[in-house]
KEZAGU-839070 format. One line per 2 residues: number of its first residue (from 1); their letters; for each residue z, y, x of C-alpha. Coordinates in nm, 2 decimals, m for minus. Each point is the difference from the previous one (the first is absolute). Layout:
N
NUM = a = Z Y X ~ ...
% end
This chain:
438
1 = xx = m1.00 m0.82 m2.41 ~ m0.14 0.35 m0.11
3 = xx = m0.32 0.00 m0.11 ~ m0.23 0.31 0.06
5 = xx = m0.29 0.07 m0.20 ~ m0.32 0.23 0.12
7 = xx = m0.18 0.20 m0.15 ~ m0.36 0.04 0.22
9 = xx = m0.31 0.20 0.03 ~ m0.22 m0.13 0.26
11 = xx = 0.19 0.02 0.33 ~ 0.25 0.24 m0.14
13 = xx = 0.31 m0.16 m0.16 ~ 0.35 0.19 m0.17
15 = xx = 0.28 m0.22 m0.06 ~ 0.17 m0.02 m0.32
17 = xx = 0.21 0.24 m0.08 ~ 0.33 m0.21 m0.02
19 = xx = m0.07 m0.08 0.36 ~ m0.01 0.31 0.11
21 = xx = 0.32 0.11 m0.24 ~ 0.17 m0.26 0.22
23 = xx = m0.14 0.17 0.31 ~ 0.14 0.34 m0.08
25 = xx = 0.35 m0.18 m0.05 ~ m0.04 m0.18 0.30
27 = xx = m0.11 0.35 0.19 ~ 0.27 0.24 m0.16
29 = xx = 0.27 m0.30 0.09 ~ m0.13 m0.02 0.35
31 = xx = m0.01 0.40 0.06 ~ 0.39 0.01 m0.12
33 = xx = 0.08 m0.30 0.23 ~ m0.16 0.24 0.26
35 = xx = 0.17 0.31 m0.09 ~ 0.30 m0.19 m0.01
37 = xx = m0.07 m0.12 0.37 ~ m0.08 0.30 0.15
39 = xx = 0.29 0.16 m0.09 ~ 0.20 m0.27 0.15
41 = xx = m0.16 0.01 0.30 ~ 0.00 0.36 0.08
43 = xx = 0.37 0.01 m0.15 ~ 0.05 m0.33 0.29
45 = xx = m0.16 0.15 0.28 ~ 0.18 0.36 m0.04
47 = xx = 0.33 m0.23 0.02 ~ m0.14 m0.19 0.29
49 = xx = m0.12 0.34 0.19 ~ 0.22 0.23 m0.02
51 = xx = 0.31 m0.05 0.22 ~ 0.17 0.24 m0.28
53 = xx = m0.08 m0.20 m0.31 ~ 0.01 m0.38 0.19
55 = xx = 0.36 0.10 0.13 ~ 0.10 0.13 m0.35
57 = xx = m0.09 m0.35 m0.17 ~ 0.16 m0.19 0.27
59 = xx = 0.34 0.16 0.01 ~ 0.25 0.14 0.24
61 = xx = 0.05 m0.27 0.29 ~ 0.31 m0.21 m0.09
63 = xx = 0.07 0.06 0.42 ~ 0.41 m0.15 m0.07
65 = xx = m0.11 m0.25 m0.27 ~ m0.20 m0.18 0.24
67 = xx = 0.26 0.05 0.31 ~ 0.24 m0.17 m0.23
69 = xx = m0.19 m0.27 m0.07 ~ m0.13 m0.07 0.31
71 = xx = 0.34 0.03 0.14 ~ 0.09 m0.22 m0.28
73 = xx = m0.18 m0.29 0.07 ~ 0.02 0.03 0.41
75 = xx = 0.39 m0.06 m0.04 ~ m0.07 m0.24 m0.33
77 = xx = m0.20 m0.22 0.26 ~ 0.26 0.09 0.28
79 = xx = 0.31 m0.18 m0.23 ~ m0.25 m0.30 m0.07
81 = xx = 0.04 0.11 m0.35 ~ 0.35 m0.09 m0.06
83 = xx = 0.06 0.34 m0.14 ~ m0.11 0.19 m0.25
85 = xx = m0.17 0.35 0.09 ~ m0.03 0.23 m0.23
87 = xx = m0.22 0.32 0.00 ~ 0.10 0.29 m0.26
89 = xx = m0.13 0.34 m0.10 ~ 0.28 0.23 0.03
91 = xx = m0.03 0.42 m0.03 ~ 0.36 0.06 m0.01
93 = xx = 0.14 m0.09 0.33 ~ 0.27 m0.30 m0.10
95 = xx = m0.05 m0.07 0.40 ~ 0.27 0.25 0.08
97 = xx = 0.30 m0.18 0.00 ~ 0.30 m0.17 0.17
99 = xx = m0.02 m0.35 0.18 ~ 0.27 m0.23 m0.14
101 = xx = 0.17 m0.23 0.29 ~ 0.23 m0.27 m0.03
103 = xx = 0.11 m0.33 0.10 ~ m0.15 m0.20 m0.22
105 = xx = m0.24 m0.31 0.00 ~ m0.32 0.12 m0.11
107 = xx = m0.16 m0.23 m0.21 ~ m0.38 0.15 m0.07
109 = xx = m0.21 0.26 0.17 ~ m0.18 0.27 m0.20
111 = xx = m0.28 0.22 0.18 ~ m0.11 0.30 m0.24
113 = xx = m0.24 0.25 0.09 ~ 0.02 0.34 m0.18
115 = xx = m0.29 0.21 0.05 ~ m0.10 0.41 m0.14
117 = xx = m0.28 0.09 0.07 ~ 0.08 0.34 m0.10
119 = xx = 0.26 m0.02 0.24 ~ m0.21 m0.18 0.25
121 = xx = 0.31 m0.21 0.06 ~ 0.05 m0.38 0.11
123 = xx = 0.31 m0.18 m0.05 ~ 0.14 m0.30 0.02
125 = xx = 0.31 m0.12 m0.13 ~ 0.17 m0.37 0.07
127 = xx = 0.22 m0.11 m0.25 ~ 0.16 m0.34 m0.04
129 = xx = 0.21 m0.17 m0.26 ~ 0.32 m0.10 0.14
131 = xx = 0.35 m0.15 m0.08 ~ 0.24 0.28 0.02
133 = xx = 0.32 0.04 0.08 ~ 0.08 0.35 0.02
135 = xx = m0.09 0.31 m0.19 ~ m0.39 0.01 0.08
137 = xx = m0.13 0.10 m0.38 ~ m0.40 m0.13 m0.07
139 = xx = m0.23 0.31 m0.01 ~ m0.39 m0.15 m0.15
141 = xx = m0.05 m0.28 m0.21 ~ m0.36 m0.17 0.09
143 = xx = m0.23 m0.21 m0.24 ~ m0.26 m0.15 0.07
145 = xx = m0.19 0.28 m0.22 ~ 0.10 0.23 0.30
147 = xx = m0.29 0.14 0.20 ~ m0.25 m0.21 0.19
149 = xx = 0.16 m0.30 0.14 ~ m0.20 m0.08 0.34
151 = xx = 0.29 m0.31 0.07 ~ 0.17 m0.27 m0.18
153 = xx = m0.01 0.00 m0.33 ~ 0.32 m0.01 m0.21
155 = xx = 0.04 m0.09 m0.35 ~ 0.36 0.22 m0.11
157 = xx = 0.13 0.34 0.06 ~ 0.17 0.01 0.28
159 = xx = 0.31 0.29 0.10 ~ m0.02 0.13 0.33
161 = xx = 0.14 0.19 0.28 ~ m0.14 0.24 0.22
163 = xx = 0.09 m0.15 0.39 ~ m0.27 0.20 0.17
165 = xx = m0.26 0.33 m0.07 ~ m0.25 0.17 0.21
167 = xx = m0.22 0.32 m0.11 ~ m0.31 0.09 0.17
169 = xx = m0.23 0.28 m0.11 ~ m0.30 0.05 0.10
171 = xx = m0.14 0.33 0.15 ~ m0.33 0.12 m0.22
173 = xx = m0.20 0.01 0.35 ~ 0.06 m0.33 0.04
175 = xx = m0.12 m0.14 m0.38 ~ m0.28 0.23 m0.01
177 = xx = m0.14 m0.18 0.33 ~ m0.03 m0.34 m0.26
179 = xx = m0.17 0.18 m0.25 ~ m0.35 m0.12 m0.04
181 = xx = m0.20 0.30 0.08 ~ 0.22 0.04 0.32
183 = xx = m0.17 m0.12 0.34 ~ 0.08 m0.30 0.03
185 = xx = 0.11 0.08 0.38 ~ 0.39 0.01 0.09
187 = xx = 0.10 0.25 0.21 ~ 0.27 m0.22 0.14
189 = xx = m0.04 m0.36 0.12 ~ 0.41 m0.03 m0.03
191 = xx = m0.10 m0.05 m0.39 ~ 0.30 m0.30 m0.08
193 = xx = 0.22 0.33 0.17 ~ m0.07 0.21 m0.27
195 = xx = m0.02 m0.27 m0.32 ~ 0.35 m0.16 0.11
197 = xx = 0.24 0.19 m0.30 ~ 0.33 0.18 0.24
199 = xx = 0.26 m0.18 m0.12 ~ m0.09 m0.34 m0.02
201 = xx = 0.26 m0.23 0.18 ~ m0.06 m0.37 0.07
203 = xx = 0.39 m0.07 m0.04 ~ 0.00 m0.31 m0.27
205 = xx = m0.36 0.03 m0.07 ~ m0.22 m0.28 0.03
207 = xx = m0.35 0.05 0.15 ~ 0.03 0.42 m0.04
209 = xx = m0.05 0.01 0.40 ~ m0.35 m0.08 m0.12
211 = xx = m0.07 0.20 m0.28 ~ m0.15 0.32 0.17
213 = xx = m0.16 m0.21 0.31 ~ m0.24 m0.18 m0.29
215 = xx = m0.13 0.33 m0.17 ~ m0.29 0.13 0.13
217 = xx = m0.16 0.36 m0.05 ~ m0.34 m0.11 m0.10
219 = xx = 0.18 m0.29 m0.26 ~ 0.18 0.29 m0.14
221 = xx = m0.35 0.23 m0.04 ~ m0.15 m0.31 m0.16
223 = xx = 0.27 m0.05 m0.21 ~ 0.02 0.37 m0.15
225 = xx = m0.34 0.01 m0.02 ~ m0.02 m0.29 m0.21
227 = xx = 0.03 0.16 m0.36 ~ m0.28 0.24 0.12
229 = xx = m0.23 m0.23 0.13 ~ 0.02 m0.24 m0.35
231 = xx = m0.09 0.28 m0.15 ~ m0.29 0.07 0.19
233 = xx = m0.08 m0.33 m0.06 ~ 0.01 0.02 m0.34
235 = xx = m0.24 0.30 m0.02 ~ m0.22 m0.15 0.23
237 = xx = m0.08 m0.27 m0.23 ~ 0.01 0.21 m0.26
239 = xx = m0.28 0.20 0.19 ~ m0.22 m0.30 0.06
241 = xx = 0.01 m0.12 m0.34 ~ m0.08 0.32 m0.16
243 = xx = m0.29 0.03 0.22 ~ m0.10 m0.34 m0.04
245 = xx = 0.03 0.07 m0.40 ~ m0.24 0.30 0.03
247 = xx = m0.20 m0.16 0.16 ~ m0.07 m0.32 m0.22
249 = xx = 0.03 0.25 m0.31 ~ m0.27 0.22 0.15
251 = xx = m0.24 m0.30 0.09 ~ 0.05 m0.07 m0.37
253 = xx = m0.09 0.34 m0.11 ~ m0.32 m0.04 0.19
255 = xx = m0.07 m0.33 m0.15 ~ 0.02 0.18 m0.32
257 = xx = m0.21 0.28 0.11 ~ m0.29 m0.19 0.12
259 = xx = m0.01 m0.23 m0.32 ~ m0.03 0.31 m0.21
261 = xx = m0.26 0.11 0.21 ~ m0.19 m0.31 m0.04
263 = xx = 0.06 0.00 m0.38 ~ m0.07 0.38 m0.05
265 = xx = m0.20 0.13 0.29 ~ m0.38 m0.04 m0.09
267 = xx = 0.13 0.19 m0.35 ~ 0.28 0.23 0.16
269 = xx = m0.10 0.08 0.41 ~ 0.27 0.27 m0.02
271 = xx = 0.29 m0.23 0.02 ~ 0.16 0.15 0.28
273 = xx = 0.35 m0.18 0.14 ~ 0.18 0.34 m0.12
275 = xx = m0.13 m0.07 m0.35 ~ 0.01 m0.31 0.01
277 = xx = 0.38 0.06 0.07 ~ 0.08 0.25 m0.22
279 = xx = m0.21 m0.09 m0.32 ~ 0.03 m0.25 m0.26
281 = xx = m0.18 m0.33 0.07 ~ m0.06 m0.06 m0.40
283 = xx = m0.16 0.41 0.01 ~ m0.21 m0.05 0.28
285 = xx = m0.11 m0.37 m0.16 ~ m0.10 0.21 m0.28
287 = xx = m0.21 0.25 0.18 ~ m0.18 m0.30 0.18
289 = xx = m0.06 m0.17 m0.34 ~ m0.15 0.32 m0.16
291 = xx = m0.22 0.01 0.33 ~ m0.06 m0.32 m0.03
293 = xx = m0.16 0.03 m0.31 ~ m0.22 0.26 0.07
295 = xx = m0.14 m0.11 0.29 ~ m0.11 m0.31 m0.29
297 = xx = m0.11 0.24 m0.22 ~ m0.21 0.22 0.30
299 = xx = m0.12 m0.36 0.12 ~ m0.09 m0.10 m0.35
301 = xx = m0.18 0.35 m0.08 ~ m0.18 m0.04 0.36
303 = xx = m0.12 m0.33 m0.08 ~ m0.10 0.14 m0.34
305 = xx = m0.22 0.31 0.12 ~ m0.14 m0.22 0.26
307 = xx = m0.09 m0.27 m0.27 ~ m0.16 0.25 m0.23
309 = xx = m0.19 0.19 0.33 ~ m0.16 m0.36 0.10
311 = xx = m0.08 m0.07 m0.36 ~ m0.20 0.36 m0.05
313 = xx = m0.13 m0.04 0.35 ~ m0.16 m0.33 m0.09
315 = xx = m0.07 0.13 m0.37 ~ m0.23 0.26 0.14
317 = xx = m0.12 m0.22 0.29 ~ m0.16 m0.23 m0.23
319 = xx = m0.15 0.24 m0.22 ~ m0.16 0.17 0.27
321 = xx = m0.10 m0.32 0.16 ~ m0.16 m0.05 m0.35
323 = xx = m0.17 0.35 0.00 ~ m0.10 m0.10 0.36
325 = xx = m0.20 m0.34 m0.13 ~ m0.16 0.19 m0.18
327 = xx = m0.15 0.27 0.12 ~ m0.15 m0.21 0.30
329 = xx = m0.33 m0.04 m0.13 ~ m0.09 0.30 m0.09
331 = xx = m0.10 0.20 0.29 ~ 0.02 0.35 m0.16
333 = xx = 0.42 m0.06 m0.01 ~ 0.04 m0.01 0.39
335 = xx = 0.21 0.26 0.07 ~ 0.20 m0.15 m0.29
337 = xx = 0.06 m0.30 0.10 ~ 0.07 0.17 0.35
339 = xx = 0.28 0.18 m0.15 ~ 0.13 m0.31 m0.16
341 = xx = 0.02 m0.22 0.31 ~ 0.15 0.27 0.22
343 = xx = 0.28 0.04 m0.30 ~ 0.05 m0.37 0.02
345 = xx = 0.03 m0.02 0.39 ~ 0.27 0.32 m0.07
347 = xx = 0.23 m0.21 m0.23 ~ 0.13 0.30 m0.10
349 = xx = 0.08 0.02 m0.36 ~ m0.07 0.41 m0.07
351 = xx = m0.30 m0.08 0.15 ~ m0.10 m0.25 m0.14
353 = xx = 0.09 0.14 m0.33 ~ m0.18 0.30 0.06
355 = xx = m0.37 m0.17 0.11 ~ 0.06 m0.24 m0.28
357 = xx = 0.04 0.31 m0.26 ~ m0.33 0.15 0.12
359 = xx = m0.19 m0.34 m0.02 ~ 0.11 m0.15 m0.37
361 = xx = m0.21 0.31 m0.19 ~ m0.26 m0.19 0.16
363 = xx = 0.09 m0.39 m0.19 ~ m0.19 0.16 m0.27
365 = xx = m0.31 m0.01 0.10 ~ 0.03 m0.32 0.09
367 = xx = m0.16 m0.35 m0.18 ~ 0.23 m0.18 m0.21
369 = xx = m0.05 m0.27 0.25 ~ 0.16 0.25 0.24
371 = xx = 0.27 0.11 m0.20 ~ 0.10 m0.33 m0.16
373 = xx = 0.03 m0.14 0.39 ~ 0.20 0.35 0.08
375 = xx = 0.21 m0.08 m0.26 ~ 0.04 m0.38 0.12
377 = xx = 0.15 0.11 0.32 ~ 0.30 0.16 m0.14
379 = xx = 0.12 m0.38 m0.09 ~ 0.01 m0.10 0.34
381 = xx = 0.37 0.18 0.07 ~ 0.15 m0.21 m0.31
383 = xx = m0.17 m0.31 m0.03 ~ m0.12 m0.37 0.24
385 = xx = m0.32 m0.02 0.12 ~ m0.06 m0.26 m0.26
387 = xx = 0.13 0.23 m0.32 ~ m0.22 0.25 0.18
389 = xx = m0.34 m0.20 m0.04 ~ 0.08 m0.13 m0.31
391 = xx = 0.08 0.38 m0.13 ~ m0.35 0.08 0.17
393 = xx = m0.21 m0.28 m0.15 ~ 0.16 0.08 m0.37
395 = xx = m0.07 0.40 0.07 ~ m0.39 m0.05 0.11
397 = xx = m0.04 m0.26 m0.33 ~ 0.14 0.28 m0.22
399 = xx = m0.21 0.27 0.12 ~ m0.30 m0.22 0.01
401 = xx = 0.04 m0.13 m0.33 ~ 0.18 0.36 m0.15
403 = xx = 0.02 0.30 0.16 ~ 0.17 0.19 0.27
405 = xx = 0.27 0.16 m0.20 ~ 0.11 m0.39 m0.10
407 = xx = 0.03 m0.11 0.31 ~ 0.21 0.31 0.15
409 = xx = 0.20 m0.05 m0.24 ~ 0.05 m0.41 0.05
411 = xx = 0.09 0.14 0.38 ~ 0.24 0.21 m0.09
413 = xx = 0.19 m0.22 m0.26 ~ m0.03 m0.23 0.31
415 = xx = 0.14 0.28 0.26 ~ 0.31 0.08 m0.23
417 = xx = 0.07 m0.32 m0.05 ~ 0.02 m0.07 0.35
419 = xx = 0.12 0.32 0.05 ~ 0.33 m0.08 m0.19
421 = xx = 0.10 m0.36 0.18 ~ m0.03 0.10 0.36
423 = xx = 0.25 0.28 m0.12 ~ 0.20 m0.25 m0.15
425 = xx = m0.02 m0.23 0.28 ~ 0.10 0.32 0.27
427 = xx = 0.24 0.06 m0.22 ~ 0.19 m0.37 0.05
429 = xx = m0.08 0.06 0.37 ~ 0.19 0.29 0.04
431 = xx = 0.29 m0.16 m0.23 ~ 0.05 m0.34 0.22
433 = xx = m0.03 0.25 0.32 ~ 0.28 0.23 m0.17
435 = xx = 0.19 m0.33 m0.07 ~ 0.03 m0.13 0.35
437 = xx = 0.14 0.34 0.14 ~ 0.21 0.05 m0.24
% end
């Protein structure tokens, strides 16, 4: 079982890039297959259409072939197949010769039908194998390689004698009314009148009374129109399946599609089916990668700036807070500390910035007391409430017991120093946060 590895980000994923290697394959074999198809099917259905093209593949009718044959097996069944009946091609008119007559026993009967169907002749010739005893000289030796045999079989060759011919040929009015394009409609309803070869005689002929009786005009269509209508056959299914291949190989096309959009489209929204279809899979995995990776870095930066912005915006919060402790009881800083709480309510950093620049020239002429608590308040951002009183407590004993300028500088050995691990510990934040996307 293939195993497929994701890479994520969020709600966004991109498959590995060997899958998608294998999706390309899969997409470049699939577009052949329906190339291939197409090209079938329109080269199918142009054969199927036109009358022009479908007549070309199926042939000239064979109109004598199948007279021959069906003649063939009428008298074959007529004899109770005690003879054999044999059906040969034959373009050079052997027909047109001289019966041979004798008194003779005749031992075996022979039926051969000749047919030309560049001659549009029919004819049938009786031969027998007899004992002779006069000057009657054999004219065909028969195999059983000879022709089509519709009779008894017969396992030897075999010399003949002709007892018995008849010729018929057929008028082109008449064949062309069997061809398959023809309405179907005789003209006649004396059809066995017109099938019934001239010449035929009954004289020592077993069951040929009923040869022409038993052939119909609608058998003979159907029969002539037999090749043709395989054929058809043949393209039909070969129509069907093409169109059932197209369309299993387009439903897999859009399978592939839509999993490339699910894999690429939050990074690439500009896979369109056309490029989809005409672009490399692996290049367009690339281009979602690369986007990929800076909508990370954007998000990362974002979450940065907006990081930094909270920080400042709390930075200068507090120390105006501070400012704002106080100035509140000193009445003659009103307006002061009007200014600070409006800047406070604001939240606005540039404004807050700017109130707290005109307001710190002012720290100085504040009491150490003042200052040193000022200077307090800037620990709050980086330390616990507990750090924070225990920083406080150790900042009033130093300016109690030294001066001022001891204990600012206790608070802000104390503000570096936790200055420099909630960086570090921001800085692992970010690091596991970066680990779990990645």
């Amino acid at each position: 079982m293939q195993v497929i590895k994701w890479y994520s980000l969020g709600n966004n994923t991109v498959v590995e890039a060997n899958i998608i290697r294998g999706w390309q394959t899969q997409k470049k074999a699939t577009i052949f297959v329906v190339a291939i198809t197409v090209f079938i099917l329109v080269a199918c259905s142009s054969l199927r259409c036109i009358p022009a093209l479908d007549d070309w593949l199926s042939g000239p009718p064979q109109y004598l072939h199948v007279l021959a044959d069906m003649h063939a097996v009428l008298l074959a069944t007529a004899a109770g197949n005690e003879s054999p009946v044999l059906v040969i091609r034959d373009d050079n008119q052997s027909c047109v010769m001289t019966d041979q007559t004798a008194n003779q026993e005749i031992t075996n009967i022979y039926y051969v039908f000749f047919y030309s169907e560049a001659n549009r002749s029919l004819c049938m010739i009786y031969y027998a194998d007899a004992i002779v005893s006069g000057s009657l000289v054999p004219s065909k030796t028969l195999t059983p390689g000879t022709g089509q045999n519709f009779g008894r079989a017969f396992s030897a060759p075999v010399n003949v004698y002709p007892v018995f011919h008849s010729v018929s040929i057929y008028p082109n009015t008449y064949l062309s009314l069997l061809h398959w394009r023809t309405d179907s409609k005789y003209p006649n309803t004396g059809v066995t009148g017109d099938i019934q070869p001239k010449g035929f005689s009954t004289r020592s002929m077993p069951g040929s009374n009923r040869i022409s009786a038993d052939i119909s005009y609608n058998d003979l269509r159907a029969a002539v129109a037999q090749r043709h209508n395989d054929v058809n056959k043949v393209l039909n299914t070969s129509i069907v399946i093409c169109v059932l291949l197209v369309c299993l190989s387009c439903g897999r096309l859009g399978t592939l599609y839509q999993r490339m959009r699910r894999e690429c489209g939050p990074n690439y929204p500009k896979l369109h089916l056309s490029i989809f279809l005409l672009e490399d899979l692996n290049l367009i995995h690339e281009q979602a990668k690369k986007a990929r990776q800076l909508a990370q870095q954007e998000a990362f930066e974002q979450h940065r700036a907006a990081t930094l912005l909270t920080r400042s915006r709390e930075t200068l919060k507090t120390r105006l807070e501070s400012r704002l402790h106080g100035l509140e009881s000193i009445a003659e800083n009103e307006a002061e500390r009007r200014r600070i709480e409006e800047a406070l309510a604001q939240a606005d950093p540039e404004t807050m910035m700017s109130v707290l620049n005109e307001v710190e020239p002012h720290i100085g002429q504040r009491t150490p007391e003042q200052r040193t608590t000022l200077l307090l308040e800037s620990l709050k951002e980086f330390c616990t409430p507990e750090e924070f009183e225990r920083c406080r407590a150790e900042a009033i004993g130093t300016l109690t017991r030294q001066d001022f300028r001891q204990a600012r500088a206790y608070i802000v050995a104390k503000h570096e120093e936790f200055r420099i691990r909630a960086k570090k510990l921001e800085e692992k934040a970010l690091n596991a946060d970066n680990n779990g996307i990645g």
